[in-house]
VOGU-3710 file (C-alpha; in Angstrom, 3 decimals, decimal comma):
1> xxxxxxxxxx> 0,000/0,000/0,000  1,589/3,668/-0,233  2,207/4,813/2,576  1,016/8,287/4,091  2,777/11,602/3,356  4,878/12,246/7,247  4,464/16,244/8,054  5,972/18,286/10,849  3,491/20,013/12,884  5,025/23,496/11,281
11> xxxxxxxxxx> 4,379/21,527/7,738  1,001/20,443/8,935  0,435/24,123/10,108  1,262/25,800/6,783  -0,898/23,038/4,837  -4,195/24,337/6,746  -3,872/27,771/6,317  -2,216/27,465/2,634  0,796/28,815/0,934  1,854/32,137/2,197
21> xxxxxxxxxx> 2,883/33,210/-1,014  2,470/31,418/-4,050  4,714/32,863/-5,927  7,567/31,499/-4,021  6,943/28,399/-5,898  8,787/29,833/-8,830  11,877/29,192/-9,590  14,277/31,957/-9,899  17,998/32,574/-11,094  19,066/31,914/-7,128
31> xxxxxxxxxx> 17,378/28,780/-6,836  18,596/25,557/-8,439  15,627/24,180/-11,008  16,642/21,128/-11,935  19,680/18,173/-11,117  22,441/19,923/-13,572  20,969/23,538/-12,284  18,568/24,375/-14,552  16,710/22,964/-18,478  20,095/23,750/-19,724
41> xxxxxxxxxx> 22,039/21,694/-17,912  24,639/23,925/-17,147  25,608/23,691/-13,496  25,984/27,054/-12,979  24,385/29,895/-10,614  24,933/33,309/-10,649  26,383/33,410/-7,116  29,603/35,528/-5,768  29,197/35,670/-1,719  31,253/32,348/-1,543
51> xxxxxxxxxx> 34,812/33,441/-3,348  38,496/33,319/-3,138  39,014/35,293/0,046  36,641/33,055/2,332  35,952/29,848/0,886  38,462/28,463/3,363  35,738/29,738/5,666  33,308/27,321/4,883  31,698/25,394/7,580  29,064/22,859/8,160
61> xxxxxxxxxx> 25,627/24,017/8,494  23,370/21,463/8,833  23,107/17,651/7,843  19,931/16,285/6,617  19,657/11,774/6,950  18,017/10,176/4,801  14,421/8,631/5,621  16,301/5,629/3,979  18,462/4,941/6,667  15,774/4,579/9,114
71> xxxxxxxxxx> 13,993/2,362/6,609  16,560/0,094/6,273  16,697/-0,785/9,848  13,423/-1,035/10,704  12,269/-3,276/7,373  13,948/-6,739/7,470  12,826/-7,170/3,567  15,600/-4,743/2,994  18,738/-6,486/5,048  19,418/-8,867/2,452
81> xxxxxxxxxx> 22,853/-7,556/0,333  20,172/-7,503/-2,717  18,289/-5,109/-1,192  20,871/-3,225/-0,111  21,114/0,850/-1,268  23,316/1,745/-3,930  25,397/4,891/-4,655  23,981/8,361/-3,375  23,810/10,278/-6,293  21,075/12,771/-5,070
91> xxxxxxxxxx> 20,809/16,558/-6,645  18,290/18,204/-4,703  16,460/20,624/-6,542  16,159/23,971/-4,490  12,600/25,992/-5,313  11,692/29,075/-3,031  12,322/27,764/0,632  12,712/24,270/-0,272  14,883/21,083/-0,971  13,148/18,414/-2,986
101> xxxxxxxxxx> 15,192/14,416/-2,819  14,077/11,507/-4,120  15,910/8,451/-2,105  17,151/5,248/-3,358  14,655/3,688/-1,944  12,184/5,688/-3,874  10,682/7,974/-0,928  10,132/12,271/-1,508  11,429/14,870/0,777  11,053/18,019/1,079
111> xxxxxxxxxx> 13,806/20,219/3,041  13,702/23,261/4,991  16,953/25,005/2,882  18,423/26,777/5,785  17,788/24,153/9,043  17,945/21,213/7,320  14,666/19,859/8,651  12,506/17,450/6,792  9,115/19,323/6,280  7,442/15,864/5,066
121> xxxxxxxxxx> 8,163/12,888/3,906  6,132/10,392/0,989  7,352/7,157/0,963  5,055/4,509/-1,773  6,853/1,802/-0,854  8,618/1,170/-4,519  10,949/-1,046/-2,680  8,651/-3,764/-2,224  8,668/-4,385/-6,781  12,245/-5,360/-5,824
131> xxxxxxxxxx> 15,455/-5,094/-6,774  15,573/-2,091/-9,631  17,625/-3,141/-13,211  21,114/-2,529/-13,400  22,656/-0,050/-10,634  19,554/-0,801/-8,111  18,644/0,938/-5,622  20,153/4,312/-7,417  18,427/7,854/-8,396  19,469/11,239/-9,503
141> xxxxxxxxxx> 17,302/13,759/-8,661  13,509/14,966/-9,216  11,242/17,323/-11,808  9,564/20,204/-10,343  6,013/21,700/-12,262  3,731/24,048/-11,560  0,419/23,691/-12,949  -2,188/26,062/-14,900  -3,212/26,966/-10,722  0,464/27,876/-10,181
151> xxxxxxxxxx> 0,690/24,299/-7,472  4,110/23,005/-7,903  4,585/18,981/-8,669  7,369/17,367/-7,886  8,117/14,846/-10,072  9,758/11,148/-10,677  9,779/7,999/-12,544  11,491/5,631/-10,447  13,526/1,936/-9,976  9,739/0,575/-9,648
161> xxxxxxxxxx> 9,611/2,140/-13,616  6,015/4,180/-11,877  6,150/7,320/-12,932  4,853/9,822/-9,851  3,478/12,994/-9,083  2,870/14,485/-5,793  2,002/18,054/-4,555  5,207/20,276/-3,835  3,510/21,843/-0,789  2,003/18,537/1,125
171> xxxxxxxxxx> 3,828/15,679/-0,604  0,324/13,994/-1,451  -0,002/12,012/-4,641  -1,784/14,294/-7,236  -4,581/12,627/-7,887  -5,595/13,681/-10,952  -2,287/12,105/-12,454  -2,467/8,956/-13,764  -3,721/6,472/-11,429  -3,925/8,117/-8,014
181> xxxxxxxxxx> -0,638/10,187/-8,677  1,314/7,317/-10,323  1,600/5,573/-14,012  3,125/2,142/-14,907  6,009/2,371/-17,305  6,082/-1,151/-18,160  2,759/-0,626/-19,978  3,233/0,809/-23,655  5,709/-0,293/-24,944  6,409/-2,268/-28,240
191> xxxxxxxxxx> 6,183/-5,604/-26,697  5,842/-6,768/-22,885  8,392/-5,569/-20,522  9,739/-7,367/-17,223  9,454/-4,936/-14,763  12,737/-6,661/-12,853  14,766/-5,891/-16,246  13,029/-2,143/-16,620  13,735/0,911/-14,643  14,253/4,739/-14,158
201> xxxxxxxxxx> 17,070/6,157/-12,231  17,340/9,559/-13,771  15,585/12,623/-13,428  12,457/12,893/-16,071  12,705/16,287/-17,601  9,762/18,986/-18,497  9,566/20,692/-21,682  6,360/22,935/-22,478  4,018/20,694/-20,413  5,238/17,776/-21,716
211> xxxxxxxxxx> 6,997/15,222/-19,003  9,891/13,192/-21,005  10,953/9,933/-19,145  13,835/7,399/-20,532  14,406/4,338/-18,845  17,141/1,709/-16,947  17,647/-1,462/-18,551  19,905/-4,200/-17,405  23,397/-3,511/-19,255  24,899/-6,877/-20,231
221> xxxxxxxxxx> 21,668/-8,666/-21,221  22,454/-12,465/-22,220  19,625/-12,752/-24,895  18,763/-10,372/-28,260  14,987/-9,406/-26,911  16,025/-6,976/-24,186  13,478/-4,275/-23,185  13,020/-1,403/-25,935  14,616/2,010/-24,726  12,148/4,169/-26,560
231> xxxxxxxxxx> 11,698/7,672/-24,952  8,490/8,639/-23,913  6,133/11,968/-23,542  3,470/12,642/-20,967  1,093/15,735/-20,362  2,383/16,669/-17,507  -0,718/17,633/-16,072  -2,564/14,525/-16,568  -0,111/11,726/-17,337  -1,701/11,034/-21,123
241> xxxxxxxxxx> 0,867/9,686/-22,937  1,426/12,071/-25,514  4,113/10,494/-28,162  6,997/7,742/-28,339  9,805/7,951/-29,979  11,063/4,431/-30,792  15,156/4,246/-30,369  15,225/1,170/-33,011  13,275/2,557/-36,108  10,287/0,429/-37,330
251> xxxxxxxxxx> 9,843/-0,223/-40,792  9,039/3,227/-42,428  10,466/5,119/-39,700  14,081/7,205/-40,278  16,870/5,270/-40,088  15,539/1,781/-40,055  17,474/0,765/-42,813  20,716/0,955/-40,244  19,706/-2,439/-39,032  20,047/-5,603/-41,053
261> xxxxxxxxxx> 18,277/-8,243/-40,970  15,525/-8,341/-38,710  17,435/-7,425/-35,982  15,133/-4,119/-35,323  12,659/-6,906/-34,125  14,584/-7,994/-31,321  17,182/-5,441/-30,823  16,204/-3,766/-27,300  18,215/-1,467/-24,960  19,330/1,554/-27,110
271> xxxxxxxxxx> 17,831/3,438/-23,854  18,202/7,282/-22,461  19,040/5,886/-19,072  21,263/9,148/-17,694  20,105/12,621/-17,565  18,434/14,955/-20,630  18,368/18,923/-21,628  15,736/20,737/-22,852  15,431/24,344/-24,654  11,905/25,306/-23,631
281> xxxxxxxxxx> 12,407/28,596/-26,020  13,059/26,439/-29,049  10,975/24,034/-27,697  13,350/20,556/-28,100  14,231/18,007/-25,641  18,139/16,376/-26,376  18,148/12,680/-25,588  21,743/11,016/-25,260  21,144/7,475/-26,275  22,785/4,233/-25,207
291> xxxxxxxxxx> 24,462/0,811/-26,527  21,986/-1,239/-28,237  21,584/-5,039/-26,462  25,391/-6,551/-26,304  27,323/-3,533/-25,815  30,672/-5,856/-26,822  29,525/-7,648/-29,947  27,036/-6,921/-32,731  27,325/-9,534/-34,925  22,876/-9,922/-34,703
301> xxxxxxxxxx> 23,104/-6,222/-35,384  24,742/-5,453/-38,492  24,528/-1,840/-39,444  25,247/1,588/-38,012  22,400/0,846/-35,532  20,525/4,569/-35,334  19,623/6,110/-32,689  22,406/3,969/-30,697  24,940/6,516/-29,339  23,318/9,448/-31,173
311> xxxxxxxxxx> 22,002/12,853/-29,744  18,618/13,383/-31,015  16,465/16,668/-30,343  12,471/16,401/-30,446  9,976/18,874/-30,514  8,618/18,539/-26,769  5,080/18,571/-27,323  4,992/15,971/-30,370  8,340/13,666/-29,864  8,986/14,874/-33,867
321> xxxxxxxxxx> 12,623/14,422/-34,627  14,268/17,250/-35,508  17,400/16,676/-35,788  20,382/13,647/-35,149  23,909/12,467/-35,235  25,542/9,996/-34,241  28,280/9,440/-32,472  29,361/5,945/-33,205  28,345/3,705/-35,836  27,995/0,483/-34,881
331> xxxxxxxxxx> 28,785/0,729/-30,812  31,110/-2,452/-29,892  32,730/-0,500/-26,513  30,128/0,392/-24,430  30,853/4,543/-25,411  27,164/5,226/-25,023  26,390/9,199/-24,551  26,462/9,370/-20,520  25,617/13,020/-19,344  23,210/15,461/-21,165
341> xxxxxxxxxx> 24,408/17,835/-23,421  25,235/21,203/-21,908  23,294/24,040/-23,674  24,615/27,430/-24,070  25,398/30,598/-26,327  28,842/31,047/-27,495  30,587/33,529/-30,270  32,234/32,354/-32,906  33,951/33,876/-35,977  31,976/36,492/-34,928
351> xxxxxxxxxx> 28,500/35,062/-34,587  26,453/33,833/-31,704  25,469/30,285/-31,611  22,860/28,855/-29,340  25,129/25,756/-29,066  24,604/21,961/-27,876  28,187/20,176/-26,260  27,976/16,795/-25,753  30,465/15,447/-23,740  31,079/11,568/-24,227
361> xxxxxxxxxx> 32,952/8,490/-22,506  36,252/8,730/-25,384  36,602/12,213/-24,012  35,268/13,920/-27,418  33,914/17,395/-27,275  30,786/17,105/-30,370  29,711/20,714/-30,751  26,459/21,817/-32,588  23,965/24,545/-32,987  21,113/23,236/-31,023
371> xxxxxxxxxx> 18,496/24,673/-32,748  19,988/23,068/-36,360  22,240/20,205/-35,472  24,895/21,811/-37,821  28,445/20,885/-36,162  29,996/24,111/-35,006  33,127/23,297/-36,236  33,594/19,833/-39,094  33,260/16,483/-37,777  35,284/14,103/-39,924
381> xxxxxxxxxx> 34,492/10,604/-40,883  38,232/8,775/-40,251  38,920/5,020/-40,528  39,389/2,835/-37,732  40,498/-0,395/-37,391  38,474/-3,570/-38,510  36,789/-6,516/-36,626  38,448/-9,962/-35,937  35,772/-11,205/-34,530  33,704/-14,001/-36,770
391> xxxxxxxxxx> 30,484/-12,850/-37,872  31,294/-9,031/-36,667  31,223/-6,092/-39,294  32,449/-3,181/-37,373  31,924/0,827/-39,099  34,901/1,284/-41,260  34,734/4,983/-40,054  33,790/6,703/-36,660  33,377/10,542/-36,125  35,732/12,809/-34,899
401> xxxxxxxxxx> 35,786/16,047/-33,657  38,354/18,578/-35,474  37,762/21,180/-32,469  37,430/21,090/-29,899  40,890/18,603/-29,093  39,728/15,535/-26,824  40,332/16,038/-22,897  41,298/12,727/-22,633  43,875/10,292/-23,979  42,639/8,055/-26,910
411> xxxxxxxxxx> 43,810/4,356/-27,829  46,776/2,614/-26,072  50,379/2,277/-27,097  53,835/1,544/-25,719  53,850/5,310/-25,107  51,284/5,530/-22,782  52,860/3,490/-20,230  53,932/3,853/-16,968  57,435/5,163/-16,682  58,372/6,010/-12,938
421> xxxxxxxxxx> 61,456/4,205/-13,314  63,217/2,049/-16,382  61,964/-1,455/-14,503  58,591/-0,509/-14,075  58,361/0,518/-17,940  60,195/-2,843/-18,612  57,381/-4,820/-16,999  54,489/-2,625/-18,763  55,610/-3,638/-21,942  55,400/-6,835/-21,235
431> xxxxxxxxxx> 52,511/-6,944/-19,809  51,016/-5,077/-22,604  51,994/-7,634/-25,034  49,372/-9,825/-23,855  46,802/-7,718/-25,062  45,778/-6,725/-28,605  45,582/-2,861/-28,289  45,849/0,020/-30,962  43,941/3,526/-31,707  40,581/4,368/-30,185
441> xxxxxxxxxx> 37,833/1,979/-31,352  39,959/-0,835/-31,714  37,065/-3,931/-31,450  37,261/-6,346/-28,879  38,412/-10,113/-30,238  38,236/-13,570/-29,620  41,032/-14,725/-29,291  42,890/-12,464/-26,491  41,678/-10,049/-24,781  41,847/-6,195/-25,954
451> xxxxxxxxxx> 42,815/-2,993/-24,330  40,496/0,400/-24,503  40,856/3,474/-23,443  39,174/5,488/-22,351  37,199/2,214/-20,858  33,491/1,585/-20,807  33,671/3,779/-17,754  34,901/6,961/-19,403  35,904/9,597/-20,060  32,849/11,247/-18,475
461> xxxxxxxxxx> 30,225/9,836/-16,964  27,351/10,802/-15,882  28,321/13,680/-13,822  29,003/16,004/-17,267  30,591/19,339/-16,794  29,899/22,969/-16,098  29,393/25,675/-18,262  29,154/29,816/-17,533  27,826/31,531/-19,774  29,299/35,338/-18,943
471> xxxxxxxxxx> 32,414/33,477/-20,728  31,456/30,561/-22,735  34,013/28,478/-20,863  33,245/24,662/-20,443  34,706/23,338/-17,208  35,067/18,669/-17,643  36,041/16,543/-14,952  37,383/13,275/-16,203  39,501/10,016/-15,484  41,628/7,874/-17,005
481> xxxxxxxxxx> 41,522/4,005/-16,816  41,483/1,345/-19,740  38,996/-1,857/-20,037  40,042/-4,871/-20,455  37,568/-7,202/-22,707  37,213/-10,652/-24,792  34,847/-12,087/-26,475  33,710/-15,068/-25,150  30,969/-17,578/-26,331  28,397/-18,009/-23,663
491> xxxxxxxxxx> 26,146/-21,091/-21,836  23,517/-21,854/-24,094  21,350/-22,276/-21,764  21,905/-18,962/-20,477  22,261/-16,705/-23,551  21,240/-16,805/-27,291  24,358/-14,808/-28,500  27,608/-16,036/-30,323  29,717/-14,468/-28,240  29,137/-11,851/-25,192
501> xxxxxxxxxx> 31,766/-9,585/-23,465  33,714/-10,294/-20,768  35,278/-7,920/-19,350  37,666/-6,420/-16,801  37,629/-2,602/-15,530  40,868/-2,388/-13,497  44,211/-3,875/-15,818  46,974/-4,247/-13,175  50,071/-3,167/-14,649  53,895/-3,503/-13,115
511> xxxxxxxxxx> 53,419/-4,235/-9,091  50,457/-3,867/-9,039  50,589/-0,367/-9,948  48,442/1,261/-13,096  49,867/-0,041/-15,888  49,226/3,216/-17,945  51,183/6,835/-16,918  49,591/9,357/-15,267  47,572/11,648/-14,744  44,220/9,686/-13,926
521> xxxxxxxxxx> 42,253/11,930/-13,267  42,379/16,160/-14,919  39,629/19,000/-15,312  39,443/20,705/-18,165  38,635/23,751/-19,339  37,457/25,015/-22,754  37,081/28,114/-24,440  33,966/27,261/-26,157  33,984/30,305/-28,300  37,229/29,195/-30,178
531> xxxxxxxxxx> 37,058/25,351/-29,011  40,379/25,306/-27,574  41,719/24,281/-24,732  42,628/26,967/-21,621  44,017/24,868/-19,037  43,942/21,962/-17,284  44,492/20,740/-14,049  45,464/17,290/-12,300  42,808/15,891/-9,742  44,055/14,573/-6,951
541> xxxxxxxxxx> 47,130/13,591/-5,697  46,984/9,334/-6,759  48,792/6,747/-5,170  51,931/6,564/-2,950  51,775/3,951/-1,104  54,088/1,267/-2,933  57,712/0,518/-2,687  58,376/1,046/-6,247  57,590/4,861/-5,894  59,553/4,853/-2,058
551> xxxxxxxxxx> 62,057/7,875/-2,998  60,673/9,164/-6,476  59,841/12,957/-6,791  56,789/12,909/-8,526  54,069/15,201/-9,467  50,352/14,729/-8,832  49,292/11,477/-10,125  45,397/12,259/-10,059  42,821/10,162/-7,895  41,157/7,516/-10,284
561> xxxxxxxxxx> 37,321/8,441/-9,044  34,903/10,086/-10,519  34,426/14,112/-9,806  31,442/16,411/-10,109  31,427/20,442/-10,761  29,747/23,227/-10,171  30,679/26,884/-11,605  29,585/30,309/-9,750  30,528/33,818/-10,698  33,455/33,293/-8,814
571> xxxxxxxxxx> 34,902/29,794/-8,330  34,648/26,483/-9,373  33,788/24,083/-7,016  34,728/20,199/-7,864  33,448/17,689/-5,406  35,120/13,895/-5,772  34,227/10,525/-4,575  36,566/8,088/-3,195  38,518/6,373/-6,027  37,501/3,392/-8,235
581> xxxxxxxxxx> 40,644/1,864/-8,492  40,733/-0,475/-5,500  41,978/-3,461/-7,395  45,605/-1,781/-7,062  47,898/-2,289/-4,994  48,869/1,565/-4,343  45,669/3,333/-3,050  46,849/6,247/-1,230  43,584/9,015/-1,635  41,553/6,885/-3,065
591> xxxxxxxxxx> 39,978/6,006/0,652  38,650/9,577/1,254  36,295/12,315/-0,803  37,127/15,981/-1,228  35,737/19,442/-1,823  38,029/21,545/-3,576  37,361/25,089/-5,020  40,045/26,544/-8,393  40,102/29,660/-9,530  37,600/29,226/-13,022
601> xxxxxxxxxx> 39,934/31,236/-15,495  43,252/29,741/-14,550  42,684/26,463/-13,004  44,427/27,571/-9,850  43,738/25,248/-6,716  42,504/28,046/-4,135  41,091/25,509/-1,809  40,676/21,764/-0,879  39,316/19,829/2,460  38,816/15,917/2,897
611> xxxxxxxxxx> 34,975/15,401/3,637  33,336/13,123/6,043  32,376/10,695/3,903  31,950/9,313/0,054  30,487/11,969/-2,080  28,878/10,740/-5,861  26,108/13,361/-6,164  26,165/16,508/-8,245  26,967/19,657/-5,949  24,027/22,945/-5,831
621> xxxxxxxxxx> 24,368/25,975/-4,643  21,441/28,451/-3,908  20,846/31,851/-1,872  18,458/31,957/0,767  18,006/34,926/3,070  21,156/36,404/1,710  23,144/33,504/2,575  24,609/31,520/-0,479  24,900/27,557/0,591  26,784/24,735/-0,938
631> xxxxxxxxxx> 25,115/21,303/-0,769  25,643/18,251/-1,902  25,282/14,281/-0,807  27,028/12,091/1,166  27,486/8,485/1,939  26,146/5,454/0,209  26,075/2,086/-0,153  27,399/1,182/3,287  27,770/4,624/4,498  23,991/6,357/5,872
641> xxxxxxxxxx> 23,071/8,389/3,345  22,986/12,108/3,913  23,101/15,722/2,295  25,097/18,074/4,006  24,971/21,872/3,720  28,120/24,432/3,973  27,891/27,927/4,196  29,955/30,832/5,609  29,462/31,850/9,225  28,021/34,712/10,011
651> xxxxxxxxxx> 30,786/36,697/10,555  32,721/35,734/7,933  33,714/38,122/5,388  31,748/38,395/2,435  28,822/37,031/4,228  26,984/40,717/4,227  23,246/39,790/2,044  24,483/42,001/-0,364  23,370/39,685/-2,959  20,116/39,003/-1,069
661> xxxxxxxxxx> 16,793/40,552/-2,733  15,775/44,046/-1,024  14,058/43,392/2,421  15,952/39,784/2,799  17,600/39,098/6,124  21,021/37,716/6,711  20,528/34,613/7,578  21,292/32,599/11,390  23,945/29,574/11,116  22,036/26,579/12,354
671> xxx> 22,281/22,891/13,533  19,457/20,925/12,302  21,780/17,455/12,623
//
């Protein structure tokens, strides 16, 4: 049964006596709209109290827990390690005086911004469908909407694959919406859908009254018929569907001739599973899709395989394609698009250019106009090498960029190796001669295994980058690991394919150590109106705990882990995770998470501080009663999952209101633990 919306008597207070003012229920330039910030997906607030001269002065201001915590130990259904909560990749979305979550677990908060204090809580018991596909129990943020009454929605589809709406104000399911505030996903579709293997774990997105909802389908699926990953588009006052836009083109439908066969039957995944952007001027939503079913082999997929790894841009209200491209043909690496494309206006040659950057896992930089789908700058067709692999027909070409240059380092050589010392190198090449390795988009093979890089993990994932748009710089956290993967054939019994990947994401080189050079992890920063590079910056220190590197004077290494950013009128703020690298044998950083804070035009490290626990959730920052906070998540898995709030104490410089609307207070530093 769902379970009844928890108030606090304040909450229960307000609810009986109405809003106070309605019109704080829209969003404004010091709120935070939407998981990357706002439609545009840009990560960036127009915020200066927090700067260079005090953001050493940070301090904790309050810590919210999740509702999930206490869940998990008072539910015995959800001790087993299956049930366990995933990764805490929570962006709260800040509207008027309030934080809206949505919890791995599925539950709705709302968040007094400056105590931390839950003002109610909705909790509809998703859990109980199970397990959610792939990552489990994983989700990145909420929608808001305000209706033709002005009543803000907040808004989710979630690992249950229900799609929700509930009232901003009390947390109730909106009953007109769907079926008592909720619709079934898993209903729809071409052909019947497992709920177990169909999901949502991303953020649905609202573009001119139109709710636009992807999906999470289990990555690595063992049989041809996976669930389709066609894109969907609801009124957003009533839950009618409105249109679908089918990622495998059916027979008369553009680009169905980029599957042989009959393989657009069967063909499933080819999903939007991460987060979208939407222009509600122009009046498109851009969907980065995913790998078609078998990430590793395509063999009963021949073709380029449209819309697989493509950026498509609908018209909101009618899911009409406007405009494409793809960014490989023929996907055999797992590179599908990860993060939603940052939208913003840039000058070039003299000309402003309501531009569209997708950032992608091989650490390419595709530029269009948004409104067109013209490439800012030419995107060249180059060769690449063939497939080995019987039955396989990979693309003879793949796209690349001519500007911007890549921020990351593409394909795998003897040069890429690590090189401390004239031993360690010794022992890389060796090791590297077990693999077969080349250029970027060299396929995977049968008979050894094969090197990538960037791996299936990136590059960038879904975490994307920043963008302000007083300079048209583009700020991309990234890290540096290869895959290792062979093809293998499978148990009949358990899959229908030839052969299916299988695959190893850390490759131990010398010791123990990486077997590739430094650094492995960098943020970089573009100059989007030229598409060149500005600078660039190592992240993280990397390991030094190994004997091999006892006495060696070397620079930053980088911390293998994935980072998210956030850029203000003054500072970039980067907040990382603890590493992914575990499976080496030097680990030093990679146990703790950090804050740090560079100066945006130079790259200059003006601050860093370890935090108190994992981070993996985009950071926001907002102003409320003339107080600007940073917030972000923390914990996860089997850390209690929290958000935690910094601001600047009262008396710290710079913390005046002068950016505070006329009549606004300064604000009091609280507890609210």
């Amino acid at each position: 049964m769902l379970a009844v919306a928890l108030f606090l008597a304040g909450a229960l207070l307000a609810v009986e006596n109405g809003p106070a003012d309605e019109g704080a229920d829209v969003p404004t330039d010091t709120d935070w709209a939407a998981a990357t910030g706002n439609q545009l997906s840009q990560r960036y607030a127009p915020l200066s109290q927090i700067d260079a001269s005090n953001v050493a002065e940070l301090v904790e201001v309050w810590r919210w827990s999740s509702p999930d915590n206490a869940l998990r130990e008072s539910d015995e259904e959800l001790e087993s390690r299956r049930m366990e909560p995933g990764s805490h990749e929570i962006s709260p979305l800040k509207i008027g005086d309030r934080l809206y979550v949505i919890t791995g677990y599925q539950q709705t908060a709302a968040i007094d911004v400056g105590s931390g204090e839950t003002l109610w809580a909705y909790d509809p018991e998703a859990y109980r469908h199970g397990r959610p596909a792939n990552l489990g129990f994983v989700h990145r943020g909420a929608t808001y909407w305000r209706d033709a009454e002005g009543r803000g929605r907040v808004v989710y589809a979630g690992g249950d694959a229900f799609l929700r709406a509930v009232d901003a104000y009390t947390g109730e399911p909106v009953g007109g919406f769907g079926e008592g505030g909720a619709l079934d996903l898993t209903l729809g579709l071409r052909r019947e859908v497992a709920r177990r293997g169909y999901s949502v774990s991303s953020p649905v997105i609202a573009c001119r009254d139109t709710l636009i909802v992807g999906s999470s389908i289990s990555d690595g699926q063992m049989h041809p018929e996976a669930p389709p990953g066609d894109v969907r588009g609801f009124d957003a006052a009533t839950g009618e569907l409105r249109w679908t836009f089918q990622s495998v083109p059916q027979p008369g439908e553009h680009g169905h001739e980029t599957w042989q066969g009959e393989s657009w039957k069967h063909t499933g995944n080819t999903n939007v599973w991460t987060l979208m952007s939407a222009d509600e001027e122009l009046g498109l939503v851009y969907l980065p899709f995913g790998t078609p079913t078998n990430d590793w082999y395509g063999g009963h997929r021949l073709g380029d395989n449209l819309f697989a790894e493509s950026l498509v841009a609908l018209d909101c209200r009618t899911g009409e394609r406007r405009w494409h491209f793809q960014t490989v043909h023929h996907g055999l690496w797992d590179y599908d698009l990860v993060t939603s494309p940052v939208l913003g206006d840039v000058t070039v040659d003299g000309e402003r250019v309501q531009a569209a950057f997708q950032l992608t896992k091989q650490g390419f930089v595709f530029a269009f106009d948004r409104a067109t789908g013209e490439p800012i700058w030419p995107i060249e067709e180059r060769p690449v090498p063939p497939s080995p692999a019987p039955g396989e027909q990979a693309s003879p070409t793949q796209p690349f960029p001519t500007r911007p240059p890549p921020y990351e380092r593409q394909g795998i050589g003897e040069e890429d190796l690590i090189d401390f010392t004239p031993e360690l190198l010794a022992e890389a090449k060796q090791i590297l001669e077990k693999f077969r390795h080349g250029p970027i988009y060299t396929p995977p093979a049968v008979d050894r295994p094969t090197l990538n890089l960037p791996g299936w993990a990136g590059g960038s994932s879904w975490q994307g980058g920043a963008f302000d748009p007083a300079t048209g710089f583009l700020y991309v956290p990234s890290f540096t690991n290869p895959t290792e993967v062979q093809l293998v054939a499978p148990d009949a019994a358990r899959s229908s394919f030839r052969y299916v990947g299988r695959i190893n994401p850390i490759v131990a080189g010398p010791r123990g150590l990486p077997l590739i050079k430094p650094p492995y992890a960098r943020l970089t920063a573009y100059d989007m109106n030229r598409g060149e590079i500005v600078w660039q910056q190592t992240l993280g220190d990397g390991p030094r705990d190994h004997p091999a590197l006892a006495g060696l004077e070397l620079p930053p290494l980088g911390q293998l882990a994935r980072s998210h950013v956030l850029v203000t009128d003054t500072l970039l703020f980067v907040t990382t995770g603890r590493g992914l690298g575990r499976g080496y044998a030097a680990t030093t950083g990679l146990e703790q998470a950090y804050l740090r804070a560079f100066d945006k035009a130079t790259g200059e490290l003006l601050h860093e501080r370890v935090l108190p626990a994992h981070t993996d959730g985009s950071p926001i920052t907002y102003l409320h009663e003339g107080r600007q906070y940073l917030v972000f998540a923390l914990g996860g898995r089997e850390e209690p999952q929290e958000i935690v709030a910094y601001a600047l104490s009262a008396g710290s410089p710079g913390h005046d209101g002068s950016e505070a609307e006329a009549g606004s207070q300064e604000g009091d530093e609280v507890g609210g633990r």
